[in-house]
PDB file of N, CA, C and O in Angstrom:
ATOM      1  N   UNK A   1      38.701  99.313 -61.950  1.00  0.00           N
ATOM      2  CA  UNK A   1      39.292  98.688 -60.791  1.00  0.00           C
ATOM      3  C   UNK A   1      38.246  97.775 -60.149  1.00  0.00           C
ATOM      4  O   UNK A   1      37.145  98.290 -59.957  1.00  0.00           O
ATOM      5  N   UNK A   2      38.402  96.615 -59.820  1.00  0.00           N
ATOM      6  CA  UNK A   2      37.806  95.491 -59.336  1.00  0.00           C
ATOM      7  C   UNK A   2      38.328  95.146 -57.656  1.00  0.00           C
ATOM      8  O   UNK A   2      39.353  94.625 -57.216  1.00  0.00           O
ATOM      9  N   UNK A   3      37.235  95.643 -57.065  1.00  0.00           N
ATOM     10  CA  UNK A   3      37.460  95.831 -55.726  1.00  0.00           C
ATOM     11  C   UNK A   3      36.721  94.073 -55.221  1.00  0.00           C
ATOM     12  O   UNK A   3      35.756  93.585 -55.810  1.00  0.00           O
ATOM     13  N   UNK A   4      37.513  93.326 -53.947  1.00  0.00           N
ATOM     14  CA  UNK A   4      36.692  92.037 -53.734  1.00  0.00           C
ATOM     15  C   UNK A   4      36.970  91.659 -52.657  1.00  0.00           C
ATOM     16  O   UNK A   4      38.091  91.200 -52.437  1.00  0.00           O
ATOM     17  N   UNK A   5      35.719  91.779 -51.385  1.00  0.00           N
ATOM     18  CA  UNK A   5      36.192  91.136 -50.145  1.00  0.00           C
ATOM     19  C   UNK A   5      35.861  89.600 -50.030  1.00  0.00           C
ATOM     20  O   UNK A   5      34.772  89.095 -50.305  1.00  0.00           O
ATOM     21  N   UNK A   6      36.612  89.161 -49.728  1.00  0.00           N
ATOM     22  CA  UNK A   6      37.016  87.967 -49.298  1.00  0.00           C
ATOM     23  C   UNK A   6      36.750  87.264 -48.266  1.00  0.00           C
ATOM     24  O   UNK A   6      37.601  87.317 -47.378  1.00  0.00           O
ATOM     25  N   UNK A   7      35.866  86.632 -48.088  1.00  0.00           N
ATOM     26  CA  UNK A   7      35.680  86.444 -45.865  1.00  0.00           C
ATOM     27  C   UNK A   7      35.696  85.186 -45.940  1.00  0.00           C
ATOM     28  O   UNK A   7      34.984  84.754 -46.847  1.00  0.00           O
ATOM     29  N   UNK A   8      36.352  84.253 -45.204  1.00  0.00           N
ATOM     30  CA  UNK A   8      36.410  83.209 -44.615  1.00  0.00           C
ATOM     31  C   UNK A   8      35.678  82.765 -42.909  1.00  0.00           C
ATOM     32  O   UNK A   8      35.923  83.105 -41.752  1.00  0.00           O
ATOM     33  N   UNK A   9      34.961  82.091 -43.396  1.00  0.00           N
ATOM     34  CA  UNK A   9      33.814  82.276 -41.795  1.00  0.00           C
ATOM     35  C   UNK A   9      34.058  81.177 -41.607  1.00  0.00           C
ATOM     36  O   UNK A   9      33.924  80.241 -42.395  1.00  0.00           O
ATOM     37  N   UNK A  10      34.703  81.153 -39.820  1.00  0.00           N
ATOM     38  CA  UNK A  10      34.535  80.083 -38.836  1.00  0.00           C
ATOM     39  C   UNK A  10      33.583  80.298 -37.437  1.00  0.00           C
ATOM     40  O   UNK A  10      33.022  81.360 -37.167  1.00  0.00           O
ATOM     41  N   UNK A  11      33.545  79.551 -36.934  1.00  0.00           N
ATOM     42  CA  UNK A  11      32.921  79.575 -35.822  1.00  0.00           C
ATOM     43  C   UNK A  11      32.705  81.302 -35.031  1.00  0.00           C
ATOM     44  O   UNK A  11      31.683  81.925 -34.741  1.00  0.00           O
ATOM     45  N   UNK A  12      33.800  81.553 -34.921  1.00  0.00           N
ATOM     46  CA  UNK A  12      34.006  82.409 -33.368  1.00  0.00           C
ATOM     47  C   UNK A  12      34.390  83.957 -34.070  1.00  0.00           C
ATOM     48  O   UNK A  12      34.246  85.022 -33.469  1.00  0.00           O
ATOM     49  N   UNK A  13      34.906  83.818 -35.465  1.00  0.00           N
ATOM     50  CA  UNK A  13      35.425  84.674 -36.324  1.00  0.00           C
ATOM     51  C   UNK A  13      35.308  84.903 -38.010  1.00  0.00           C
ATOM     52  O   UNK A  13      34.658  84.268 -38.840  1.00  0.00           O
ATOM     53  N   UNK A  14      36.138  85.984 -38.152  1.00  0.00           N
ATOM     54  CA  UNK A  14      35.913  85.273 -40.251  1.00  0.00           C
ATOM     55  C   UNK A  14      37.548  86.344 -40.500  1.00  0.00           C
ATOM     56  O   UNK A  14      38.102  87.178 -39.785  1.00  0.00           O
ATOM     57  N   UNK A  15      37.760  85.950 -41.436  1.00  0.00           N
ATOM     58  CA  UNK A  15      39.327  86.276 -42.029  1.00  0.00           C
ATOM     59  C   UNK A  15      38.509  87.150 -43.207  1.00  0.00           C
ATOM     60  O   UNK A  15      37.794  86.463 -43.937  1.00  0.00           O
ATOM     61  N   UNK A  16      38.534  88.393 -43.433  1.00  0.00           N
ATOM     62  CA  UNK A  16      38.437  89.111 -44.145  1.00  0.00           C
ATOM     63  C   UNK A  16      39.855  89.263 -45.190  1.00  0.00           C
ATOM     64  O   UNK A  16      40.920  89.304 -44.573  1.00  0.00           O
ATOM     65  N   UNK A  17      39.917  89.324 -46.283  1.00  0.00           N
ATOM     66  CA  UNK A  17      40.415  89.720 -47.176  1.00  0.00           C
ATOM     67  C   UNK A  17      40.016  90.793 -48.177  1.00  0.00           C
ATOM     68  O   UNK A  17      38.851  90.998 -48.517  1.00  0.00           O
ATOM     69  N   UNK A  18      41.403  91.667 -48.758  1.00  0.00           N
ATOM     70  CA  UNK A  18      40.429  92.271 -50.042  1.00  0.00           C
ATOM     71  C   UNK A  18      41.204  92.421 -50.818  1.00  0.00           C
ATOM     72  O   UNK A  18      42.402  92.641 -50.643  1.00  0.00           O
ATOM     73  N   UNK A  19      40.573  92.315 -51.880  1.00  0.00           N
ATOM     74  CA  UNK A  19      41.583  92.005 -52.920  1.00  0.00           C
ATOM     75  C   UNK A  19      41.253  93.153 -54.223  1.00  0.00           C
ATOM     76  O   UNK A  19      40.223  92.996 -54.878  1.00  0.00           O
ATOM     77  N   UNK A  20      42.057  94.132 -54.493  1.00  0.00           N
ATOM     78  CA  UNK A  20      42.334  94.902 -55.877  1.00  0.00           C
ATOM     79  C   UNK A  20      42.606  94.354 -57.314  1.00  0.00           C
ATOM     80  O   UNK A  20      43.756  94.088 -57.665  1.00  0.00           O
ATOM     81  N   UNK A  21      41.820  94.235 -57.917  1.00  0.00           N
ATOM     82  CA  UNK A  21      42.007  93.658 -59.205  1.00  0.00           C
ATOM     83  C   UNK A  21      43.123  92.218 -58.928  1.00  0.00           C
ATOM     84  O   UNK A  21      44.175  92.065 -59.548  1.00  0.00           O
ATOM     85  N   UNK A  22      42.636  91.337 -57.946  1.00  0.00           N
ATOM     86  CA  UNK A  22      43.093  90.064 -57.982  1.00  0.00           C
ATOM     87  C   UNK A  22      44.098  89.748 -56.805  1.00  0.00           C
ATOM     88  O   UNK A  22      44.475  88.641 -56.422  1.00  0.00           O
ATOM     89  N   UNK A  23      44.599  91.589 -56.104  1.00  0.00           N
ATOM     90  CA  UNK A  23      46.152  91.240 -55.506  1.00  0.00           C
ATOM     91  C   UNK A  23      45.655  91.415 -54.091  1.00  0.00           C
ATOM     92  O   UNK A  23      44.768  92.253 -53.930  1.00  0.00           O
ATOM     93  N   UNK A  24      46.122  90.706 -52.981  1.00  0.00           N
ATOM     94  CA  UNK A  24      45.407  90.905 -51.946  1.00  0.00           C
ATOM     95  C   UNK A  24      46.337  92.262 -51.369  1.00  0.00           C
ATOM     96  O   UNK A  24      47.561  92.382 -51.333  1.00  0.00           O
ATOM     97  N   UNK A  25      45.367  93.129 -50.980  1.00  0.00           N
ATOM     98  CA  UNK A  25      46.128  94.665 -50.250  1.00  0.00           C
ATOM     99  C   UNK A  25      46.118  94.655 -48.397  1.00  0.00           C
ATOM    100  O   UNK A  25      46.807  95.203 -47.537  1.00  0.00           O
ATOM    101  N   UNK A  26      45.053  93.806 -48.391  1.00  0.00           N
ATOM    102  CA  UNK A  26      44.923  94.045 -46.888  1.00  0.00           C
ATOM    103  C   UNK A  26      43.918  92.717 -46.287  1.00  0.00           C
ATOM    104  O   UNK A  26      43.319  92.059 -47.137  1.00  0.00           O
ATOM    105  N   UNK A  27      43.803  92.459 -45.253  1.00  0.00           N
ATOM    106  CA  UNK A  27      43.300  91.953 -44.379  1.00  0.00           C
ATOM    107  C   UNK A  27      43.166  91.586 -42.763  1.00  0.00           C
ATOM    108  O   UNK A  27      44.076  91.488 -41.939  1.00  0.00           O
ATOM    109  N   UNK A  28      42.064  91.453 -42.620  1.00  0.00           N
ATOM    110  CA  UNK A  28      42.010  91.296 -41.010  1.00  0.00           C
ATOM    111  C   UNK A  28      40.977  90.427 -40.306  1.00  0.00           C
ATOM    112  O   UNK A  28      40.045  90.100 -41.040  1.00  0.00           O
ATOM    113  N   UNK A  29      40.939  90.106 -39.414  1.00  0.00           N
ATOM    114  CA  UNK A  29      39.827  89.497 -38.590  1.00  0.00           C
ATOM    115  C   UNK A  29      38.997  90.094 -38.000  1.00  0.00           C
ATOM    116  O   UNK A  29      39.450  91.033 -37.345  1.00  0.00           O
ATOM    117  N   UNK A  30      37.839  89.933 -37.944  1.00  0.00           N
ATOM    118  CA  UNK A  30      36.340  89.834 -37.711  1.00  0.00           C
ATOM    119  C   UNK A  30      35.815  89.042 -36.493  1.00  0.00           C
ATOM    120  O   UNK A  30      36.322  87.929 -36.351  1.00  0.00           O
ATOM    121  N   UNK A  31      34.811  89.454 -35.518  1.00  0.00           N
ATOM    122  CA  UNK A  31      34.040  88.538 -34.589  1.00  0.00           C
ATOM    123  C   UNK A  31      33.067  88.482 -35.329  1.00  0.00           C
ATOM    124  O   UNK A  31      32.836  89.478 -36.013  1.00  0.00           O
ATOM    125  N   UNK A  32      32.531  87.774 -35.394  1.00  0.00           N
ATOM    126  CA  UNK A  32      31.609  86.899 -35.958  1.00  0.00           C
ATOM    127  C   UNK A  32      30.062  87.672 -35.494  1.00  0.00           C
ATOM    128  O   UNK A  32      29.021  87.212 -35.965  1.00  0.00           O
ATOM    129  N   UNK A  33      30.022  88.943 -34.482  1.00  0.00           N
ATOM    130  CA  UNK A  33      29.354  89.886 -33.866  1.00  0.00           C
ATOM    131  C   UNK A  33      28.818  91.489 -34.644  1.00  0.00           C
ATOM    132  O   UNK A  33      29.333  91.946 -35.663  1.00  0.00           O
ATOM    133  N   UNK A  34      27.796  92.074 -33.943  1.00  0.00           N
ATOM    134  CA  UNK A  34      27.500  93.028 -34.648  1.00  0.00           C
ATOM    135  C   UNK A  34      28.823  93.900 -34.889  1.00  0.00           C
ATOM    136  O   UNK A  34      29.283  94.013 -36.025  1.00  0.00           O
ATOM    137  N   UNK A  35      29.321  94.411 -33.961  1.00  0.00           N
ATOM    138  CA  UNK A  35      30.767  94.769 -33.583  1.00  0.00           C
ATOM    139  C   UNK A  35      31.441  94.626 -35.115  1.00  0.00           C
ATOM    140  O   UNK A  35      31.500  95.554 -35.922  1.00  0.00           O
ATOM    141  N   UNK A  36      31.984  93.138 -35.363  1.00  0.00           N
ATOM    142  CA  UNK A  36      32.545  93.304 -36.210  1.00  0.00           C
ATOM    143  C   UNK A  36      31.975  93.005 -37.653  1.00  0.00           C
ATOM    144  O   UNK A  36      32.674  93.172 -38.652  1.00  0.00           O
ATOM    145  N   UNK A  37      30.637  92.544 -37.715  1.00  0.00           N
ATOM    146  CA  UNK A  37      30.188  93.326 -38.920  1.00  0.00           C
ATOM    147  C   UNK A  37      29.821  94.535 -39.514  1.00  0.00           C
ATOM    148  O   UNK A  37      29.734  94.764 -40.720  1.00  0.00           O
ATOM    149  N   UNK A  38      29.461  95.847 -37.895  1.00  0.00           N
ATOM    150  CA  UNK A  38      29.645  97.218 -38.930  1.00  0.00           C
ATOM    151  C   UNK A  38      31.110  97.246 -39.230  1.00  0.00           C
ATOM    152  O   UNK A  38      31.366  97.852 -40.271  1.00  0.00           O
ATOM    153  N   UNK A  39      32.382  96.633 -38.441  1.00  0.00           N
ATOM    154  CA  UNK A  39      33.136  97.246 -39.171  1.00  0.00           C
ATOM    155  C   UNK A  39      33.619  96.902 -40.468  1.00  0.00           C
ATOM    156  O   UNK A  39      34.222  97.546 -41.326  1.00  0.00           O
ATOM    157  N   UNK A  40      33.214  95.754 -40.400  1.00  0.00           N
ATOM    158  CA  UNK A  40      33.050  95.224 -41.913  1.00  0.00           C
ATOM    159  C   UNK A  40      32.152  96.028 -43.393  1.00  0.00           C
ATOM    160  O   UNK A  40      32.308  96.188 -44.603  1.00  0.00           O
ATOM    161  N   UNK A  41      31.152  96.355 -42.270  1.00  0.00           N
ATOM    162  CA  UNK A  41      30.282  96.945 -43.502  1.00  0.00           C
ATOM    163  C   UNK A  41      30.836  98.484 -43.063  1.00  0.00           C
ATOM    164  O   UNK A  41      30.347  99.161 -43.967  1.00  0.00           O
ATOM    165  N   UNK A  42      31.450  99.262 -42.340  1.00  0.00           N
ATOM    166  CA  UNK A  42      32.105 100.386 -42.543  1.00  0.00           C
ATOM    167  C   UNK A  42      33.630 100.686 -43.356  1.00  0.00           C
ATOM    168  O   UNK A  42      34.224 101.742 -43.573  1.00  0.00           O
ATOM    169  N   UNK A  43      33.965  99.235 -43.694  1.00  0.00           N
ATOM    170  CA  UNK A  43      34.793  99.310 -44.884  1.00  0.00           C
ATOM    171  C   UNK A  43      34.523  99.202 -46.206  1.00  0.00           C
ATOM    172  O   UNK A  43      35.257  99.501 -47.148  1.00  0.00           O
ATOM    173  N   UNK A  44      33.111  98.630 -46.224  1.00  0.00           N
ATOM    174  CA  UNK A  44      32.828  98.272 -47.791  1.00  0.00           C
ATOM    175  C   UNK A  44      32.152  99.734 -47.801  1.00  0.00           C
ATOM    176  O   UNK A  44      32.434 100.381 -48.809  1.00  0.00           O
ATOM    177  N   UNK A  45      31.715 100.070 -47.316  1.00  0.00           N
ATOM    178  CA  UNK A  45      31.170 101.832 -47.794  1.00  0.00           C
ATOM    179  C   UNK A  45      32.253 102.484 -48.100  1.00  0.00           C
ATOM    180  O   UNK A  45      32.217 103.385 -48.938  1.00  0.00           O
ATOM    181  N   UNK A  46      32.991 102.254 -47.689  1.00  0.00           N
ATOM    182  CA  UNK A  46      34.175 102.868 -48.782  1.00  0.00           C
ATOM    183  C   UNK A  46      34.423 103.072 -49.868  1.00  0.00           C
ATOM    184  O   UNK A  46      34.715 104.121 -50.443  1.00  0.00           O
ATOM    185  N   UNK A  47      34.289 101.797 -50.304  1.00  0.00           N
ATOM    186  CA  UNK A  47      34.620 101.530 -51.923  1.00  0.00           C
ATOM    187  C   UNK A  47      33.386 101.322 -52.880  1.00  0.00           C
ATOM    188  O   UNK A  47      32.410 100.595 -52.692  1.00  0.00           O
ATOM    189  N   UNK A  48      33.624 102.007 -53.781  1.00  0.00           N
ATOM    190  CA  UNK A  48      32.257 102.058 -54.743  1.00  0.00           C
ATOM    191  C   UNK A  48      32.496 100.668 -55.434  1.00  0.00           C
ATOM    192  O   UNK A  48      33.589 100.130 -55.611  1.00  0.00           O
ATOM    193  N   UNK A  49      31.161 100.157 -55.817  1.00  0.00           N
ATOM    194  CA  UNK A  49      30.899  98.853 -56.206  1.00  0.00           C
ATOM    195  C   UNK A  49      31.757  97.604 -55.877  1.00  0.00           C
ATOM    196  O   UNK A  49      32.149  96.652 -56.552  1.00  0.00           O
ATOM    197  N   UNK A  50      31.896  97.973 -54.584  1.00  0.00           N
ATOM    198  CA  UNK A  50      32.983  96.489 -54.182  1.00  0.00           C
ATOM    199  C   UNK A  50      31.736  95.240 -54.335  1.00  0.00           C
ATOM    200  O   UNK A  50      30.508  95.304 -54.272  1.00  0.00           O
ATOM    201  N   UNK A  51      32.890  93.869 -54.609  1.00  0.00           N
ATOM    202  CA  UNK A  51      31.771  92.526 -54.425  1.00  0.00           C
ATOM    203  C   UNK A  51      32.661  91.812 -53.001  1.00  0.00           C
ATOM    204  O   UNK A  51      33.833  91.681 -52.649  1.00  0.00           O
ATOM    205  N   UNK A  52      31.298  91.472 -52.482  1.00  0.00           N
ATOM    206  CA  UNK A  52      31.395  90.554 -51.335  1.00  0.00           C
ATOM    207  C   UNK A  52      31.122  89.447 -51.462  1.00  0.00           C
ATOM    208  O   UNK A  52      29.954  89.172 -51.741  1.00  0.00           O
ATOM    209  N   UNK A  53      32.284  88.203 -51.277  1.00  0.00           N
ATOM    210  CA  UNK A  53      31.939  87.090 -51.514  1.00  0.00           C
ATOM    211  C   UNK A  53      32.654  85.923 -50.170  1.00  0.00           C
ATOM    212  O   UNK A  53      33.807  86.001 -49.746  1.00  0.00           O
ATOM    213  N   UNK A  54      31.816  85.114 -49.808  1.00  0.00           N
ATOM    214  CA  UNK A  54      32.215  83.862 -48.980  1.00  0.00           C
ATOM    215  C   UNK A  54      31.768  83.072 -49.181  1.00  0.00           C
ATOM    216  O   UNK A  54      30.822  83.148 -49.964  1.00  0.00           O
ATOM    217  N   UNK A  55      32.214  81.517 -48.502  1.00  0.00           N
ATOM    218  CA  UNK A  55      31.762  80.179 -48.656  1.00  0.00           C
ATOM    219  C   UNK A  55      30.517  79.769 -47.869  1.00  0.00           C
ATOM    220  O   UNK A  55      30.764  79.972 -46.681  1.00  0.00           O
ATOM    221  N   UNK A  56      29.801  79.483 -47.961  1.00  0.00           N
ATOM    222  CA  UNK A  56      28.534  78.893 -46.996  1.00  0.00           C
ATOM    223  C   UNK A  56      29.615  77.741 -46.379  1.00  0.00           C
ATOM    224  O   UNK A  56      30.322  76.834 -46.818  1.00  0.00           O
ATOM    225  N   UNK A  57      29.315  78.307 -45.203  1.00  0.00           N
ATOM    226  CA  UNK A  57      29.602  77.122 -43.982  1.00  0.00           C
ATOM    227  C   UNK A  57      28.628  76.761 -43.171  1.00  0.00           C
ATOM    228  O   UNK A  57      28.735  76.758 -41.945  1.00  0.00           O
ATOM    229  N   UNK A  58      27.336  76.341 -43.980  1.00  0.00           N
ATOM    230  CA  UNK A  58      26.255  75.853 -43.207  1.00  0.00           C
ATOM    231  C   UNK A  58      26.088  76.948 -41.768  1.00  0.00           C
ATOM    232  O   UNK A  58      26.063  78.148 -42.041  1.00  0.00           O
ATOM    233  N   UNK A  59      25.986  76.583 -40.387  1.00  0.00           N
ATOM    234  CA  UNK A  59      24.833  77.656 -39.551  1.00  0.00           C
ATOM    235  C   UNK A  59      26.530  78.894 -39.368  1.00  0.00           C
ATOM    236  O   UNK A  59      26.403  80.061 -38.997  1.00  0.00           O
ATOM    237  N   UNK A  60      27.645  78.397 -39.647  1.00  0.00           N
ATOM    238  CA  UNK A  60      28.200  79.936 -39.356  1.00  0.00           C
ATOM    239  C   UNK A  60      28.566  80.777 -39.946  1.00  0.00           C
ATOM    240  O   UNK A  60      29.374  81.609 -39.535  1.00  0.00           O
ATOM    241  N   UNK A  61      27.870  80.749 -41.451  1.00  0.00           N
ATOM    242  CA  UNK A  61      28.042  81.877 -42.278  1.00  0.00           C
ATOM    243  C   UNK A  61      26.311  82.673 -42.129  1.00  0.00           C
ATOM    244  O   UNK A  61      26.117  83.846 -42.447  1.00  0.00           O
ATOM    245  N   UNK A  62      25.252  81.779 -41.612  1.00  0.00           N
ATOM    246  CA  UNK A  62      23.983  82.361 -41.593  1.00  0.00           C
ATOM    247  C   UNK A  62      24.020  84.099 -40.731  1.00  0.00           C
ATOM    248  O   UNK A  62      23.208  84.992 -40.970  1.00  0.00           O
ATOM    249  N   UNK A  63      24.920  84.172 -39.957  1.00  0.00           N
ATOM    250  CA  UNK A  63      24.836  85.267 -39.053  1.00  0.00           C
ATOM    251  C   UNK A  63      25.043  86.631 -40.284  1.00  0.00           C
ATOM    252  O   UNK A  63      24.158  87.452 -40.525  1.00  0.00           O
ATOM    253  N   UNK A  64      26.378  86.609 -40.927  1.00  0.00           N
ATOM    254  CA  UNK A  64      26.980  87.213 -41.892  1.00  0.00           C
ATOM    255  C   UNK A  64      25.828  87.401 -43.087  1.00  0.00           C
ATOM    256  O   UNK A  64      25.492  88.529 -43.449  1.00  0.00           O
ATOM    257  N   UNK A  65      25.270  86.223 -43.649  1.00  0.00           N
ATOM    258  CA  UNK A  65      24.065  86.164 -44.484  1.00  0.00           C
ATOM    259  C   UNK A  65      23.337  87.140 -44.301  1.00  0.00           C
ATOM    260  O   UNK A  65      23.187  88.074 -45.089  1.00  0.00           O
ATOM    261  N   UNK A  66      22.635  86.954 -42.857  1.00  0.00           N
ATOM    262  CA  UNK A  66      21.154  87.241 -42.150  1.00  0.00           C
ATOM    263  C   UNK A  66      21.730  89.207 -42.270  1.00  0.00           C
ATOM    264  O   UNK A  66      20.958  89.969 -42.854  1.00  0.00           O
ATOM    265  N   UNK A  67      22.656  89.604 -41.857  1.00  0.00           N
ATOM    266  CA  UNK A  67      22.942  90.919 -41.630  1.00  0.00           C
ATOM    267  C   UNK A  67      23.843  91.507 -43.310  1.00  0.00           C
ATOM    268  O   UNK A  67      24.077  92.715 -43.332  1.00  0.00           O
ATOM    269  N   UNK A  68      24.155  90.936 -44.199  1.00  0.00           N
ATOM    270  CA  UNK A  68      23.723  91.118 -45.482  1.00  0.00           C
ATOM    271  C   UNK A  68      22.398  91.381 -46.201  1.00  0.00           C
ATOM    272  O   UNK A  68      22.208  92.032 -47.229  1.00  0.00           O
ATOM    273  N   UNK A  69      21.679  90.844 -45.565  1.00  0.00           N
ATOM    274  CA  UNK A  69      20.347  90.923 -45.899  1.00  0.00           C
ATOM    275  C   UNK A  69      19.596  91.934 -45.284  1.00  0.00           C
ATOM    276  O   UNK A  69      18.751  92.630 -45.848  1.00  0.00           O
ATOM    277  N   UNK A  70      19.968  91.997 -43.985  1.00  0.00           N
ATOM    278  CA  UNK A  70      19.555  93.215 -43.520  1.00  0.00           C
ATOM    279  C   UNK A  70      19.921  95.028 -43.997  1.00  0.00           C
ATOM    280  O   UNK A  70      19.192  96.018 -43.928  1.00  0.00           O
ATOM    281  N   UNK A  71      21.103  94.899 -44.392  1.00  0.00           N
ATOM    282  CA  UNK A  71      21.813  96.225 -44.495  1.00  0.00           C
ATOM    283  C   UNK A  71      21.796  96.406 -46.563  1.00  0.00           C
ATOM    284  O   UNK A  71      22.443  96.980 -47.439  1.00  0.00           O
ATOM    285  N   UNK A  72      20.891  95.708 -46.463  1.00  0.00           N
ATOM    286  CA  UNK A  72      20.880  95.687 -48.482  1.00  0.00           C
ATOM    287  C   UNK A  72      22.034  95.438 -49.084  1.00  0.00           C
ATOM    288  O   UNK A  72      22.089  95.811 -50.256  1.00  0.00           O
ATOM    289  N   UNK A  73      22.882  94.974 -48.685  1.00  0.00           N
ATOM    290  CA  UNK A  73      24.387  94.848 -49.356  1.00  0.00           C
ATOM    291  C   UNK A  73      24.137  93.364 -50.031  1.00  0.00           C
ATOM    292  O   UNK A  73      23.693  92.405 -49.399  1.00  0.00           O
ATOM    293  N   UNK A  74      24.456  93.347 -51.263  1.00  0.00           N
ATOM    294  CA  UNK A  74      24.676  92.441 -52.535  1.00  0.00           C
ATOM    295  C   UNK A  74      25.978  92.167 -51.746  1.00  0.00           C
ATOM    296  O   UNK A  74      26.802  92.783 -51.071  1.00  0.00           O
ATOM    297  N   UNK A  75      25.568  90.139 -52.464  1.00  0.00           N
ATOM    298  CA  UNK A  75      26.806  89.389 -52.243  1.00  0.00           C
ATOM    299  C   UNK A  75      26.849  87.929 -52.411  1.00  0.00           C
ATOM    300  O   UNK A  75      25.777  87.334 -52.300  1.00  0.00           O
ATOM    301  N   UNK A  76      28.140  87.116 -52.714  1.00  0.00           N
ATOM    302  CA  UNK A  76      27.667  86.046 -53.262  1.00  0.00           C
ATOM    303  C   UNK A  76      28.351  84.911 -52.316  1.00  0.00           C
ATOM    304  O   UNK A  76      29.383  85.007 -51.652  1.00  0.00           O
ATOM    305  N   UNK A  77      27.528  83.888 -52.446  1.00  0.00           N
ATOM    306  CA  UNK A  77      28.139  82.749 -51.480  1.00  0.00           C
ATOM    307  C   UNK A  77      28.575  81.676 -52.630  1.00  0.00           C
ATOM    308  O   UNK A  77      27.983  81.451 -53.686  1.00  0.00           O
ATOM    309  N   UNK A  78      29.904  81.012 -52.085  1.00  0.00           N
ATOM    310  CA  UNK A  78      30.060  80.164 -52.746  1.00  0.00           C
ATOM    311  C   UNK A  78      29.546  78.497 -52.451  1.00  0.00           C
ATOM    312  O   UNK A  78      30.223  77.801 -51.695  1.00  0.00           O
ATOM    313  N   UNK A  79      28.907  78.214 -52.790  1.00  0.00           N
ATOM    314  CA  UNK A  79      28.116  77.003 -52.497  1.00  0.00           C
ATOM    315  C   UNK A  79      29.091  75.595 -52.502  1.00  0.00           C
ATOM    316  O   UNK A  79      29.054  74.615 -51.758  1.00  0.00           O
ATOM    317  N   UNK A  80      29.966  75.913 -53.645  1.00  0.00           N
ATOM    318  CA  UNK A  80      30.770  74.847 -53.293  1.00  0.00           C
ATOM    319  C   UNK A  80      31.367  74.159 -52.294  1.00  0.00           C
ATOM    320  O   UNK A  80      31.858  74.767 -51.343  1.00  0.00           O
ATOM    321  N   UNK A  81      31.413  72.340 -52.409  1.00  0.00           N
ATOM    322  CA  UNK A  81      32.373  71.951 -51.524  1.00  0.00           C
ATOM    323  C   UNK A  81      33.424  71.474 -51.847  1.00  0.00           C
ATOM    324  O   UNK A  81      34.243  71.146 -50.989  1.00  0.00           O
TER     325      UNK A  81
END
């Protein structure tokens, strides 16, 4: 089973998604705050070997980055534009 969160980062927020072997099961919104990154990262402890992936949006994905980095959690940005 292929577990995959999904985050879309704007300014003020990010659109979490997750997706089960491709199908999206659930999602919700995020503050862009510590707040709502443990609860972000109190959902991925959930699931064994989930991947975390978002788009670099230049300075408002750095927050999300910076506290990835902090909490050891693997994850990939998509660089593309």
């Amino acid at each position: 089973m292929r577990v995959v969160f999904g985050i879309d980062v704007s300014k003020a927020s990010s659109e979490v998604a997750i997706l089960v072997n491709g199908e999206k099961i659930h999602g919700y919104t995020i503050p862009n705050d510590a707040i709502g990154f443990n609860r972000l990262l109190g959902d991925l402890k959930t699931v064994h070997q989930s991947e975390i992936v978002f788009k670099a949006t230049g300075v408002y994905s750095r927050r999300l980055q910076a506290f990835f980095s902090q909490t050891s959690m693997r994850n990939g940005k998509d660089n593309r534009k």
